[in-house]
N, C-alpha and C positions, 0 to 999 in steps of 0.2 A: 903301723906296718900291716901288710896285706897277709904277711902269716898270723899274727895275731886274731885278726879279722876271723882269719877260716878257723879256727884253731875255737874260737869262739863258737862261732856257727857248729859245731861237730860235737863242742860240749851241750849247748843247747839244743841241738838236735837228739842229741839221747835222752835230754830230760824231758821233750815230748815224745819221745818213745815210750819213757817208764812210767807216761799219765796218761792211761786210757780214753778212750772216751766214757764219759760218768768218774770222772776220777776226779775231785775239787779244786784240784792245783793245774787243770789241765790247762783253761783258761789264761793263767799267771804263765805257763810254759810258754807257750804257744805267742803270748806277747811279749816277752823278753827275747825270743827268737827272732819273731820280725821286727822289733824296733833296733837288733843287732844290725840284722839284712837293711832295715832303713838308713842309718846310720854307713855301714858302707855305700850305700845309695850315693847317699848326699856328696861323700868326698870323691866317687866317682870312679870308687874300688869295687862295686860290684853294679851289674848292669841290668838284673832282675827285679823290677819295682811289681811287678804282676806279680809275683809269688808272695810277696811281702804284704801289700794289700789284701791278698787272699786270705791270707796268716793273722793277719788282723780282723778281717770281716769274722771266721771261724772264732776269736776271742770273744769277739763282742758277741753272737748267735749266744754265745756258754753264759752271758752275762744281760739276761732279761730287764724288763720293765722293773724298778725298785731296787737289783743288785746294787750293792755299797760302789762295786767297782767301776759299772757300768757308765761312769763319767771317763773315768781313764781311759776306760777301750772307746767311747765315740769320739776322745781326744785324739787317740795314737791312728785312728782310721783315717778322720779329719786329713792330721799332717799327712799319710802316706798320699791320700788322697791328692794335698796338695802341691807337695813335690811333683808327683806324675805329674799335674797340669803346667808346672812351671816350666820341666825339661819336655814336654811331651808336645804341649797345649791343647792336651783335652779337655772340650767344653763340656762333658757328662760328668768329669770326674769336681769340677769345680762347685756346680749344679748340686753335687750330692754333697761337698764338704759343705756347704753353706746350707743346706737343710739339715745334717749333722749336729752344724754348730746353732744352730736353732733348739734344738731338744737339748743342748747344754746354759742354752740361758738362761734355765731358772738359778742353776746352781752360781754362773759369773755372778748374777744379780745377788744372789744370798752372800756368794764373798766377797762381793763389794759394796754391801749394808755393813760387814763385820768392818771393813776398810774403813767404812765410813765413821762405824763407833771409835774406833782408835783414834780419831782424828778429831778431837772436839772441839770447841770454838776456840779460837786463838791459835790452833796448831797450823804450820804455814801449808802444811797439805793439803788442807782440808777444800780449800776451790775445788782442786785436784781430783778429788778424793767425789766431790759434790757432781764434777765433771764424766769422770768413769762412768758411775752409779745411771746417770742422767742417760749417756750414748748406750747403756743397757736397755732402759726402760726404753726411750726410745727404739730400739731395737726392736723388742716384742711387741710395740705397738703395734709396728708398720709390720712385723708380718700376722696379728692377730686382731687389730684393731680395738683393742680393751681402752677404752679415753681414759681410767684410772692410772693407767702405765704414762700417758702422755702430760695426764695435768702433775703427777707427782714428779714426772723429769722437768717440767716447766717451774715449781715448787725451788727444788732443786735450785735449778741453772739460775731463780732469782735470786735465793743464797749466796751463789759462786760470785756473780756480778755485785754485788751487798758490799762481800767480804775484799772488792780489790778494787780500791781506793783511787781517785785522780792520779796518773803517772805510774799506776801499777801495769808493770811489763804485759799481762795478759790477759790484760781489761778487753780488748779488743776483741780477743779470742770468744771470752763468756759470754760478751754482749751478743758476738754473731751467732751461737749458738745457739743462746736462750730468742733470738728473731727467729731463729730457723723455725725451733718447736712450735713456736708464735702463729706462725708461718701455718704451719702442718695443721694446728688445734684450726685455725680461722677456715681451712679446708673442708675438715673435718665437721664441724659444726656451726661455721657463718658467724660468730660473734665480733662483729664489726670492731671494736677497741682492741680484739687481736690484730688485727689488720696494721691500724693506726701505731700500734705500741712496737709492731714489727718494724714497720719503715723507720721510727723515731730511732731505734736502737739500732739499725743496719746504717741508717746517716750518719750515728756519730762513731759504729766502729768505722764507716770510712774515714771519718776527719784521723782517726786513727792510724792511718793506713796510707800516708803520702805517699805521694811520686816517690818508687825505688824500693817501695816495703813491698818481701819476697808475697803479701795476702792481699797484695790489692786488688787483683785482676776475681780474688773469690767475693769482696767486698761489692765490688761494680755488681758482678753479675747476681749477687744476695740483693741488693738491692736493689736491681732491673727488675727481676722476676716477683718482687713485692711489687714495684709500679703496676707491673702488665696485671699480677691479680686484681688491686684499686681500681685499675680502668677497666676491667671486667665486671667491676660491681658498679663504677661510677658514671665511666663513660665521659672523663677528662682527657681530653686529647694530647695535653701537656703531659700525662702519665705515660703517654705510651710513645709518645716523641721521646722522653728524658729514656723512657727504660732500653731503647733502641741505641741510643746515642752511649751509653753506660756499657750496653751490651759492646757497642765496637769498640769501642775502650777499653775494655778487656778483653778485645782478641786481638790488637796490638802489644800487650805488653809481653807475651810469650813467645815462644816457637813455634811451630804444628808440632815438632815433639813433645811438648809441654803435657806435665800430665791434667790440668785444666782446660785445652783447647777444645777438646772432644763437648765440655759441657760448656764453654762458653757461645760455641756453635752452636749445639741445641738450642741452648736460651734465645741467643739473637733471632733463629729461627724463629720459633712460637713467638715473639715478638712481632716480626712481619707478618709471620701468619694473623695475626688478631687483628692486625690493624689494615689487612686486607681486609679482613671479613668485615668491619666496619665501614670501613672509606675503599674499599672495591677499587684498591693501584694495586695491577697486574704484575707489575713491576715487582712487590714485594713479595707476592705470592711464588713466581719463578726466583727469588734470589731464596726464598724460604726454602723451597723445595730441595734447590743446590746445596747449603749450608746443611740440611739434613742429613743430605747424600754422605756429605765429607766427614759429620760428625759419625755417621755411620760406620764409615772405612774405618774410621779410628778403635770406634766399641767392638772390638773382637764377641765373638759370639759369651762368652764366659764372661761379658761386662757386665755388674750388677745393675745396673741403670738402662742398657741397650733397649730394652721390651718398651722405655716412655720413648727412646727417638723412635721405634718402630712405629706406636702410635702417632706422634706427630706427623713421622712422613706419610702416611696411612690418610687422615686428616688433610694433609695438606693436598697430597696427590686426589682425592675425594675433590677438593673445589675446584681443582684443575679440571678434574673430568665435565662435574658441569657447566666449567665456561666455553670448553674445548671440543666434548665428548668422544674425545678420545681411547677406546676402549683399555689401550693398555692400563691406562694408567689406577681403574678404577679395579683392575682383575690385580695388579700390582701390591693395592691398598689392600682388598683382600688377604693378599696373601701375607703382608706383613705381620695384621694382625693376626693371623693363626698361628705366624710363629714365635709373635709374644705369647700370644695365649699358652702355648703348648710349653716354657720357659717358664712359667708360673705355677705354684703349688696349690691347688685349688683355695684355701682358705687367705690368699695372699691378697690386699686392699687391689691392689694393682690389676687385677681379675677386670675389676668391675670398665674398668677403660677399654681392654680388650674386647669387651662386648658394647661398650659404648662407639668403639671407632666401628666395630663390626655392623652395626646397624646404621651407622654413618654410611658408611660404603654401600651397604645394600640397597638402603633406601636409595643412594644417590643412584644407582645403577637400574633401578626401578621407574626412580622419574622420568629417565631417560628411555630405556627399554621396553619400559609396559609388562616384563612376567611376572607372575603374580607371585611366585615362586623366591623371587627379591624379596616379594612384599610382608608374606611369613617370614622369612630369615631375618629379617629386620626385628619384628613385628617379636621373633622367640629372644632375639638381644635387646630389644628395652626389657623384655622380660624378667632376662637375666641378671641385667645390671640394677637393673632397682632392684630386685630382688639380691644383690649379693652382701653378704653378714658382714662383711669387715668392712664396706665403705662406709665414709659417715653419711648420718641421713640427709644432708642439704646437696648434696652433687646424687642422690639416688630421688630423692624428689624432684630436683631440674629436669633428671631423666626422666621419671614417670611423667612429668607434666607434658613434657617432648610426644611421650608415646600415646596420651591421651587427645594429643593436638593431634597428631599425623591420623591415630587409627580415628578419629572426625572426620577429618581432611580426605582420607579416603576410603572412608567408609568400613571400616572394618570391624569386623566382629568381637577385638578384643575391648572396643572403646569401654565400655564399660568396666572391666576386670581393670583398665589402665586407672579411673575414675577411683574404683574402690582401692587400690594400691598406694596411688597419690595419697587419699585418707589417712589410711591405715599407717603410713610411716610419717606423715605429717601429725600426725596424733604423737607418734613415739618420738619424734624429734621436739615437738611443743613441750612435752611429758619432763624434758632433759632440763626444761628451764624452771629455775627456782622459785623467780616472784610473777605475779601476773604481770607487770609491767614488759617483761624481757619478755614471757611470753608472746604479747601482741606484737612485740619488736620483729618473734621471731615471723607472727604471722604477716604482715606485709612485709618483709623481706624482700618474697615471691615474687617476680612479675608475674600479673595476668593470676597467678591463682587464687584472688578472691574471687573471679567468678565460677571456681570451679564447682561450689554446691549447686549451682539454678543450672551450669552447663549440662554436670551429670544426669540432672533432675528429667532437662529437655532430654538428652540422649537415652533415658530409659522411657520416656515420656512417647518419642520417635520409634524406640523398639514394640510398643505395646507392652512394658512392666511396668504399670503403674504402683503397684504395690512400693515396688522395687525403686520410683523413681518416689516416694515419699521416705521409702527410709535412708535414699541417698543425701537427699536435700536435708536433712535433719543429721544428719551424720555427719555431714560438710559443714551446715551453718553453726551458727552458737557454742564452737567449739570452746574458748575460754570456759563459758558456765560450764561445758559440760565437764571439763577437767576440772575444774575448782571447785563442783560440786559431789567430784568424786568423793573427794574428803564428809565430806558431810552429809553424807546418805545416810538413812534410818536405818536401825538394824535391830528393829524389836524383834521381827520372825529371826532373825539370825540367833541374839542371843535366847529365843526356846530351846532352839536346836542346838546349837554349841557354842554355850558361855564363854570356854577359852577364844575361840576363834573370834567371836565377835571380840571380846574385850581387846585382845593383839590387835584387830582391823581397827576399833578406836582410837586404841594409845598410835598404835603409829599415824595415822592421818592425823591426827593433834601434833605428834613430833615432828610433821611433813609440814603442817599449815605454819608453823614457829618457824622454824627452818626458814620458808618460803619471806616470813613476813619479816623476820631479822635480816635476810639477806640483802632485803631492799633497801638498806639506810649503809650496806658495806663500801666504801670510796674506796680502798687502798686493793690493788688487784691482785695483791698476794693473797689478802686474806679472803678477797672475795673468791678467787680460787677456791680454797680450802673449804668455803662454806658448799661451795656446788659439789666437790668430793662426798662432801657428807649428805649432802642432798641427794645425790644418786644412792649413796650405802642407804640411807633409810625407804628410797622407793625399791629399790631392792628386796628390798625388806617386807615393803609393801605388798608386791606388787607378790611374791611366793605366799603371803597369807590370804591374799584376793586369789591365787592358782588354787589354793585349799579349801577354802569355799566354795570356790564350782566344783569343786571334785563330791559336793555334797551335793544328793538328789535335786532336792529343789532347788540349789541356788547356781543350778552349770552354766545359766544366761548375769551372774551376778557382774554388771558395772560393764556387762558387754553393749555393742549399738541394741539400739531396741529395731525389736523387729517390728512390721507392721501391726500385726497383734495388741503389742504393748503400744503402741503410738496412739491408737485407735480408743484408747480411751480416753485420748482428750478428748475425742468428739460424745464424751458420753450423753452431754445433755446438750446435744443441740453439732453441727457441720462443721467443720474446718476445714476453713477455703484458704491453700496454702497461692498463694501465686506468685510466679517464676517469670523474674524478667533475664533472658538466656540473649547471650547474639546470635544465638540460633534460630530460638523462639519465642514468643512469650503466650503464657497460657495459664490456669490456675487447676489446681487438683482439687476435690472437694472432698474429702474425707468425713463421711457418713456416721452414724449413731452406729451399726452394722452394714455389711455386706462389702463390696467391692468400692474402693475410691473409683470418679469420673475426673472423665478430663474436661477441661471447657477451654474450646481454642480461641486466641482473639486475634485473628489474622490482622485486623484493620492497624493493630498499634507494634511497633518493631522497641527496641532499647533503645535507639536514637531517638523515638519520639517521646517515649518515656524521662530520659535525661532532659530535651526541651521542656516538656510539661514541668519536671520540677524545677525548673529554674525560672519557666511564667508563674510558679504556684510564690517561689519565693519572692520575687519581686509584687506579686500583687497582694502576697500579704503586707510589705514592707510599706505600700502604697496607702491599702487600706487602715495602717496603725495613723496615718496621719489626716485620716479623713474626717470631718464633721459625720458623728455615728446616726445620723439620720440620713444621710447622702446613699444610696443602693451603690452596691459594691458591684460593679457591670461588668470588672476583670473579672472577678472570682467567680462570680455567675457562668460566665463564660465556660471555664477552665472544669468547674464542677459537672457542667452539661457533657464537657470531654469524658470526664471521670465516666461518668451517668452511661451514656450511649454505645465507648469504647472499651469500658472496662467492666462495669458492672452488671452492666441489662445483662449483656449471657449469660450471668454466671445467675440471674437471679430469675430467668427463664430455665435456667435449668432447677434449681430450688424448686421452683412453680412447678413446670409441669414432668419431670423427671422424680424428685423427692415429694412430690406435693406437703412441702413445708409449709404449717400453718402461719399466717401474718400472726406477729408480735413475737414470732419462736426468738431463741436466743443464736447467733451464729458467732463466727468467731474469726478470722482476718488473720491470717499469716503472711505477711506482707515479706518479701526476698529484693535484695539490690536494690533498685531503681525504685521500687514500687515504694520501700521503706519509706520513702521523702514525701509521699504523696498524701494526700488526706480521706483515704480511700471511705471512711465511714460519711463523710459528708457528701458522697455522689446526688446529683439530684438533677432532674431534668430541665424545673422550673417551667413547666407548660402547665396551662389552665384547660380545662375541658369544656366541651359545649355546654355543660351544663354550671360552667362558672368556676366549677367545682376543681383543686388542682390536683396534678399526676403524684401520686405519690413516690417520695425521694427514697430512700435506701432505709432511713430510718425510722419510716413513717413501716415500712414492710416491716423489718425484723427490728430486735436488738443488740448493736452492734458492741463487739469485745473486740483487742486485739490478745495475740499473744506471741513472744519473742521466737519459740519454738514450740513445736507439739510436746517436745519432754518438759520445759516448764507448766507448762497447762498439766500435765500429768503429775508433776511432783507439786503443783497447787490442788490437788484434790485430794492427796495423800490426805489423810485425818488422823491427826493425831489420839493417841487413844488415851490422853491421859487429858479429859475438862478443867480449864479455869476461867475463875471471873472474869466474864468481860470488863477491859478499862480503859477509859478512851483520855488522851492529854492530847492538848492544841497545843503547838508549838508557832511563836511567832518572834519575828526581828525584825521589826520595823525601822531599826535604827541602828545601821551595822557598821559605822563607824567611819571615822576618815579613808578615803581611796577606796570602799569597796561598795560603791552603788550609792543612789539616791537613799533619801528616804523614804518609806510606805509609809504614806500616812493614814492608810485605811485597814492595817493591819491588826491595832489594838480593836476597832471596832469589829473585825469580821473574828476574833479570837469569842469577843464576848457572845457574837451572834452564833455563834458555831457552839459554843458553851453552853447557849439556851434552848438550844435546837435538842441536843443529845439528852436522850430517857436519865430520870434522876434515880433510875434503877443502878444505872452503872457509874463504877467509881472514875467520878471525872476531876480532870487537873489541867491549870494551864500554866506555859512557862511562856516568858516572855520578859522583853527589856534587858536589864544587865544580868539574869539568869538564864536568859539564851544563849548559852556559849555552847561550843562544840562538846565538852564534858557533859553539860546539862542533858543536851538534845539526844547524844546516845546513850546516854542512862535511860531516859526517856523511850525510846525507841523498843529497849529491852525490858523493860519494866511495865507495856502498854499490848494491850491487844489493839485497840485501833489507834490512830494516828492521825491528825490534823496538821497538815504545815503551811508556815506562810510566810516568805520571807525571798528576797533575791534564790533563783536558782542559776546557776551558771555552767553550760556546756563549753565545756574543752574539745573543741574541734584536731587538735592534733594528737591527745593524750587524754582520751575520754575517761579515764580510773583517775583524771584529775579534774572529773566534773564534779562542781558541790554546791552546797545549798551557804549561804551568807550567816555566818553566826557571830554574835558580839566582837569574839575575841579571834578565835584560829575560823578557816572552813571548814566542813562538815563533809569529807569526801565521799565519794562512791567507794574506794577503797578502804574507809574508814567503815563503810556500813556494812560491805561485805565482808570483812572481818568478821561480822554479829554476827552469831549464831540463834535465832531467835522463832524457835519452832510454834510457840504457840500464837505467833501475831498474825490476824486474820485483815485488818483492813488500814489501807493510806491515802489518805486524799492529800495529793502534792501542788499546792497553791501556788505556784513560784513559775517561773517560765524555764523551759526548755528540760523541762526533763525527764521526756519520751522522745529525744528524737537523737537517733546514734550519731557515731563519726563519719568522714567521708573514707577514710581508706580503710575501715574494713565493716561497711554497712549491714552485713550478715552475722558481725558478731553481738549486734541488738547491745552494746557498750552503752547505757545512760543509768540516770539515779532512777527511773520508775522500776526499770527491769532489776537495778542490785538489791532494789526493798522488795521484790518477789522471790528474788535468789535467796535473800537472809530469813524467806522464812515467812511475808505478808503476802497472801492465798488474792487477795485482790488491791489493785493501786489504781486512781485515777491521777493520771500525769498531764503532762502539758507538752505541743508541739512545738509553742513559739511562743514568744511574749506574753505573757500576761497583762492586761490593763487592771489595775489592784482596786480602781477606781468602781469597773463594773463586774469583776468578778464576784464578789462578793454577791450579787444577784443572784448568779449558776450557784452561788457554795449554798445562800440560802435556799433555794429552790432543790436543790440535790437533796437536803439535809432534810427537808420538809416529805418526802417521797420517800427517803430512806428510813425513817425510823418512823411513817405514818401505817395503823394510829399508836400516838407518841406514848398515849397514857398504855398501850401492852407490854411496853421496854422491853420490846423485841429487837435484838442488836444482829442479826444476819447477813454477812458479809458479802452472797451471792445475791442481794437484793441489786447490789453498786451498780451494774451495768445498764437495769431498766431504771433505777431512780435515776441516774445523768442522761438517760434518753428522754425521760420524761421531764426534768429538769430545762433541758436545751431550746428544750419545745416552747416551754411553758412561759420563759423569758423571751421569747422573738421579739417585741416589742420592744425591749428594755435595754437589749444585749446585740450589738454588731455582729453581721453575720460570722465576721474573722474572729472573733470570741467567744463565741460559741463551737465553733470548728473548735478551738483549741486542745479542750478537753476531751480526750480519749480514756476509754473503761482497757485494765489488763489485768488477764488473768479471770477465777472464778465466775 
């Protein structure tokens, strides 16, 4: 009754009377008064909802940040709040409950953990219970972005799905859920088997879901919008036909009143739209745009979802404009996203769209226009979006790549800042993956951004920062070693200076490396979940003990990019000529003993010509493997005078009369993309002089080294400070068993020749035969300072950490070796074919066995580009050995000797040794 009611309000009106302000209880008055007035509200006995609101906001002022109560008053606000919008339909008041009910989701999440303990296994709530818990996490993900909150709701909902059985009534339900997070995570972070695992579990809740089930029309369109993602990564045409066809299918089965129509329109939309932008039917793009409109009318301003249709129409109206250019429509897209944007709480994922459509629009208005004034606007929204905290890092890398292409494209001053950006969160998204294998997964993912280190390089190269385009190009390439050797950096100056710190920075990169290397053998995607959980808590971990360290004087550059400076001592003894094959440009930087890096341009040769050259280099090796070895190899002759006249005379005219470097100096070959395939130390002109006498080739000048990156050459001259015996073991397998290679028959003989060559100074060992096994060989490895191998080597062209050397019983992988940790081992000679020459899709990550026996820890390795003949190598292995340890009776073992004994070596056999066999062998490292 309405006297009641007042009779009410007049008692509690005196008991805010008799609690002042600063009174304890004022708080408690004051909201038992307005959840009275609420309460009349509702039944429609009192008409004042502003006073009552008011009366609440005043509760909650009284009940700060940590007050016990302070859940209750942003509860009782919440409701008043959302009354108002229901009778009212005010969209600010809805706006504010749902940012309200944000700052209350720690506390739902805490009581529905306690839910969830009450509920243990076997209890029938417990799905339920797994459910709740789940739509929370979820919850604070999407508006905070934490992937801990997402993979534990994923954790979750695989539970829930576990626990209900063939025929259990709401099996349907969990499966679509646990697709949705699927869904969300694969956004969030690109892990392709989310993808897959998503569609799998949305197909069979639809079998779930016949003709006349009240969830089919949400089944169709869960499973559209999983196709149209697939054919955004895949680009099957079947996926975006079926997700279209799905889509209309579920916008039959409702009303327009329906409360799904609103989003089955959205969906169908972006559907056409994608498959406009692919196959360019105009047709699709105008039914896109209508379908937007409608789903629009639908989303009243207060619709939690409204700010993504605004984006899409935004987008869509954008390609209108440039088929059209039509101005409304592009000032329209404009302004839709301003008023998503302005609809979003800054830290909200959803942010980063709104600056992504914003710069859509401007640039499109730009193209069209010509004001440069578009071209900033644009140019501050890639800014922003790659830059925003909460998206995940693989849709803010697509963007940054976006913005590094455009500000090329038109020149603009931010390209580099775009360059460094691209880096810097492609580093932190790599960082997120546990084992190196997923790592590399994650790096060709990317279109196009494997050439981003040599693009940067050229783009700083074009500005005149040279400095600047050496520590780009190094910052970009060799990114695997350079994370995987974060673990395993020296930290003797560390532990002077502080023992704790260093010992925490040990043990966790030891708990990191375990972590990583257990994860790689996990199949079941629950647990492999759980293990990546734990894999971020421990870099976490890391990663505040490496913030502590810089915060110490000397160590504030610790495990950051190297700067020039630090790069600069690879070139201590002798030039590093890094060269940069760009579609921009190509050219080499020459990184000096001291002073300023030079450029040397090679206008004559583009990337196009570079990709032909390697593919004549390949086939004329492949020709000359089956030539009579006395026959003149007239291809490769050829191809090397390319080398010689197009790539290397500049660069050794500048040497000459720029450095005036003396002939026989030591130089060093940083070879990028294209150039990697090519066999740059055998350049040679092959002309004779008047005086008979011939033009000296590349090698006859200096002595040539490669090295994978300027940090590797840097972290090969580290010296360690603690001396041991030198001790050298040949490792051979001549006979490796059914299915895995011929046999070498000249293997036992070149182990004993190798045996007899090495100073009886040093303790030597050979393994071989049925004790070459993969146990044997990395016992070996670890237990030896130098190293002789000889035996099948095999590159893995699609999964190079699956390249390996032939051993009795298991193979000897690249990721077995880098496993080792093996700081005191100074030298490798790798007798085996192919293993210095990386993969094709990520040729900048230098992936092969010479370079992972330099990463574990061997200061210099001679490897091999392509086939070995076992028959005549043994000539270069005796001849290297004779020059390396001469004279033999000093049992002098010096491991910086390698690069001029295989120069001299190469030489020495021309007679004996095909020219493609002597190419073969390349010096890396010291």
């Amino acid at each position: 009754m309405v006297s009641h009611l007042n009779a009410a309000l007049q008692h509690f009106q005196l008991v805010v009377d008799q609690c002042p302000l600063g009174h304890p209880d004022r708080a408690a008055a004051l909201s038992n008064l307005a959840w009275t007035r609420l309460k009349g509200y509702i039944r429609n006995d009192l008409q004042d909802i502003d006073t009552t609101t008011a009366l609440f906001r005043d509760a909650l002022a009284l009940r700060p940040q940590r007050h016990p109560d302070r859940p209750l008053s942003l509860y009782n606000l919440t409701e008043a709040l959302t009354w108002r919008h229901n009778k009212k339909n005010t969209a600010a008041d809805i706006r504010e409950a749902v940012q309200l009910y944000h700052e209350l989701l720690p506390l739902c999440i805490h009581l529905r953990r306690i839910v969830l303990e009450l509920c243990p296994l076997g209890h029938q709530l417990r799905p339920s219970a797994l459910d709740s818990l789940s739509s929370s996490l979820r919850s604070r993900f999407t508006q905070y972005g934490n992937i801990d909150d997402l993979d534990e709701c994923i954790q979750f909902r695989r539970e829930a799905v576990s626990l209900c059985f063939e025929g259990h009534p709401d099996r349907d339900h969990y499966m679509n859920n646990l697709a949705l997070s699927l869904n969300i995570r694969f956004d969030h972070q690109g892990k392709p088997d989310d993808l897959d695992e998503a569609i799998s579990l949305h197909e069979e809740a639809l079998l779930l879901r016949p003709v006349g089930h009240e969830s089919r029309d949400v089944s169709l369109n869960n499973l559209g919008l999983a196709l149209v993602t697939r054919f955004n990564k895949r680009r099957d045409i079947d996926d975006i036909a079926r997700a279209i066809s799905l889509h209309r299918d579920a916008l039959t089965l409702g009303p327009p009143e329906s409360s799904n129509h609103d989003t089955t329109l959205n969906h169908l939309a972006l559907a056409l739209k994608i498959r406009y932008s692919r196959l360019d039917v105009s047709e699709d793009l105008n039914e896109a745009i209508d379908r937007y409109r409608e789903s629009l009318r639908i989303r009243r301003l207060d619709h939690p979802e409204r700010h993504r249709t605004l984006h899409n129409l935004s987008s869509a109206l954008c390609s209108r404009f440039l088929q059209t250019q039509r101005n409304e429509d592009v000032e329209e897209a404009i302004t839709l996203c301003q008023e998503a944007l302005a609809s979003l709480p800054l830290l909200h994922p959803d942010r980063f769209r709104s600056h992504m459509r914003l710069q859509e629009a401007y640039l499109s208005r730009y193209q069209v226009q010509h004001d440069f004034l578009d071209l900033s606007l644009a140019i501050e929204n890639f800014r922003l979006a790659s830059r925003h905290p909460t998206q995940g890092f693989p849709e803010r890398i697509k963007e940054a790549v976006t913005w590094a292409r455009q500000a090329e494209f038109y020149e603009h001053e931010s390209d580099l800042e775009a360059y460094q950006t691209c880096f810097e969160l492609f580093n932190s998204h790599v960082m997120t993956r546990s084992s190196i294998i997923s790592r590399r997964e994650t790096a060709i993912a990317f279109r196009g951004a494997h050439s981003f280190p040599v693009d940067a390089a050229s783009c700083a190269i074009r500005r005149g920062r040279l400095q600047h385009a050496v520590e780009l190009v190094e910052q970009g390439r060799g990114q695997q070693w350079s994370l995987a050797s974060r673990f395993k950096t020296p930290v003797e100056d560390l532990e002077s200076a502080n023992p704790t710190l260093a010992h925490d920075y040990l043990e966790l990169s030891k708990q990191i490396s375990n972590a990583a290397q257990s994860s790689a053998t996990i199949t079941d995607r629950a647990a492999a979940d759980r293990a990546a959980t734990e894999y971020r808590r421990l870099t976490r971990q890391w990663e505040a003990v490496v913030a502590e360290i810089r915060d110490l004087r000397a160590f504030s550059r610790f495990l950051l990019p190297h700067s020039y400076e630090d790069l600069q001592v690879a070139a201590l003894h002798g030039p590093v000529i890094i060269l940069i094959a760009s579609q921009y440009s190509c050219g080499a930087i020459i990184v000096p003993t001291s002073g300023e890096p030079h450029h040397v341009s090679l206008p004559s040769i583009a990337l196009a010509d570079l990709m032909i050259l390697k593919d004549r280099f390949t086939r004329a090796i492949r020709h000359a493997s089956r030539m009579n070895p006395a026959e003149t190899r007239t291809d490769l002759i050829v191809l090397l005078r390319i080398v010689w006249d197009e790539i290397m005379l500049p660069i050794v005219n500048v040497l000459e009369n720029v450095f005036k470097l003396k002939r026989r100096s030591r130089i060093w070959l940083c070879p990028t993309a294209a150039f990697t395939s090519i066999p740059l130390h055998a350049a040679n002109p092959f002309l004779t002089k008047a005086d008979r006498s011939k033009e000296p080739c590349l090698e006859d000048l200096y002595v040539c080294s490669y090295t994978p990156t300027l940090s590797a050459l840097v972290r090969s001259r580290q010296i360690t400070k603690r001396r041991i015996t030198s001790s050298f073991v040949a490792i051979g397998q001549g006979q490796p068993g059914a299915g895995k290679g011929k046999a070498l028959l000249a293997v036992d003989s070149e182990l004993e020749l190798v045996h007899s060559l090495v100073p009886v100074t040093a303790n030597r060992s050979t393994i071989s035969g049925d004790v070459a096994t993969r146990a044997g060989a990395l016992q070996a490895l670890q237990e030896n300072t130098w190293v002789h191998l000889a035996c099948h080597g095999k590159q893995d062209p699609t999964q190079p950490y699956n390249s390996h050397f032939v051993m009795r019983d298991e193979h000897l992988t690249l990721l077995d070796i880098m496993d080792r940790d093996i700081p005191h081992a100074e030298f490798a000679f790798l007798s085996a074919c192919h293993t210095a020459v990386g993969d094709k899709e990520t040729p900048d990550e230098v992936i092969h066995l010479a370079a992972g026996l330099q990463f574990s820890g061997f200061k210099s390795v001679v490897g091999t580009l392509w086939e070995v003949d076992d028959a005549v190598a043994k000539h270069v292995v005796e001849a290297f050995y004779k020059y390396m340890f001469h004279p033999k009776e000093d049992g002098v073992m010096d491991c910086t000797k390698a690069a001029w004994a295989l120069n001299c070596a190469t030489h020495a056999v021309k007679t004996k040794v095909p020219l493609e066999q002597r190419m073969v062998f390349i010096h890396i490292g010291v």
